[in-house]
C-alpha positions in Angstrom: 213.8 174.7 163.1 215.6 172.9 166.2 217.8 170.5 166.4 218.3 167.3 168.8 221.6 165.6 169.1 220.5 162.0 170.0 223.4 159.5 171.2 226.6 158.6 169.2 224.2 159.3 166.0 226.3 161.6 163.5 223.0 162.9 161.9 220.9 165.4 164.1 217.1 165.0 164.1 215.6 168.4 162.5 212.3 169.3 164.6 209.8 172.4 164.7 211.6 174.8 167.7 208.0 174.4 169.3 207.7 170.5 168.9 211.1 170.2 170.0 210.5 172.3 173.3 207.9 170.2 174.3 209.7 167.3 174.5 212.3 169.1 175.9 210.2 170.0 178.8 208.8 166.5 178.9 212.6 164.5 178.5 214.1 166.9 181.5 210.7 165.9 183.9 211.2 161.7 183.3 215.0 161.8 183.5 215.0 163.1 186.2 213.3 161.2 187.6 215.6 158.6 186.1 212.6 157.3 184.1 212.8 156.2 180.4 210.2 156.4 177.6 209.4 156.0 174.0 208.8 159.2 171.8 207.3 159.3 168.5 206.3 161.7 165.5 205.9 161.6 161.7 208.7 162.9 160.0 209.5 166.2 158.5 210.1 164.0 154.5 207.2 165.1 152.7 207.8 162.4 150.4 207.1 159.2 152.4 204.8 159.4 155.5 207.1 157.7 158.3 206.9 158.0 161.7 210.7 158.4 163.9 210.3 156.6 167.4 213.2 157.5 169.7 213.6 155.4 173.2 215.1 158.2 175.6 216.7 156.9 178.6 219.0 158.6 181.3 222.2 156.7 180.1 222.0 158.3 176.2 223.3 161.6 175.7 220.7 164.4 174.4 221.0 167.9 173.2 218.5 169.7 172.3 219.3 173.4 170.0 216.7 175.7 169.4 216.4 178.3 167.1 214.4 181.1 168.6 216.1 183.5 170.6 213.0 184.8 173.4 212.0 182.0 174.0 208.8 179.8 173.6 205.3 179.4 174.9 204.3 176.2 175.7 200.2 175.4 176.6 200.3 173.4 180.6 197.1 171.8 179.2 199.7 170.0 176.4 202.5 169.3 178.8 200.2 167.7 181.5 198.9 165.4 179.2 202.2 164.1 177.5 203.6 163.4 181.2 200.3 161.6 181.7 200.8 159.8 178.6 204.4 158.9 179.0 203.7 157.4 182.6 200.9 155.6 181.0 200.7 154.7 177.6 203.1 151.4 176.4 203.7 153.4 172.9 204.9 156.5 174.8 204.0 159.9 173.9 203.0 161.0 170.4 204.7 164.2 169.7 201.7 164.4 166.8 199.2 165.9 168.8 201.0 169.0 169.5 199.8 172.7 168.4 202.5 173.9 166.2 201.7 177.1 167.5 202.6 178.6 170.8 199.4 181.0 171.2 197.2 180.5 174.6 200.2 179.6 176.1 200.9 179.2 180.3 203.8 178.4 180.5 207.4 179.7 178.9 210.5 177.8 178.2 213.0 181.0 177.7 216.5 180.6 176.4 219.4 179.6 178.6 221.6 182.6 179.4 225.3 182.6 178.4 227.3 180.6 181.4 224.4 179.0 182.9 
């Protein structure tokens, strides 16, 4: 389970490491760019069925801690079409449609190494 650290909020938002890798990737590409967008996904409470939306702009602090230590597959496929859906979509990307899975993967988001 990952972790993201989202503004001045005290409680961090518990996420799948491979859920949370994907937006990740996609957060890094639109800030950069110095682009903001909306983010959404049901919650991990099996007892209610909500949905978190999250509105991630360059000017609120992020940090994003996951749990595996080699690092994690992610499908191109998957991250071309959340960047398509975050440029176009007014509901921003739906973090439900990813495969909780990291098989037939193309691309690999590995670990940072100490002191970079």
């Amino acid at each position: 389970m990952g972790t993201l650290f989202y503004g001045s909020v005290r409680e961090p938002i518990r996420l799948p490491d491979v859920l949370l890798a994907y937006l990740q990737v996609i957060t890094v590409a639109k800030l950069r760019r110095n682009e903001a967008f909306f983010a959404s996904w049901r919650t991990l409470q099996e007892a209610n069925d909500e949905r978190l939306h999250l509105w991630l702009h360059p000017s609120i602090p992020l940090r994003f801690v996951i749990d595996v230590e080699d690092g994690i597959a992610l499908q191109s496929a998957v991250v071309e079409q959340l960047m398509r859906t975050a440029a176009t979509s007014p509901v921003g990307i739906d973090l439900d449609i990813i495969p909780q899975t990291s098989a037939d993967a193309s691309v690999r988001l590995s670990p940072a190494s100490p002191g970079s």
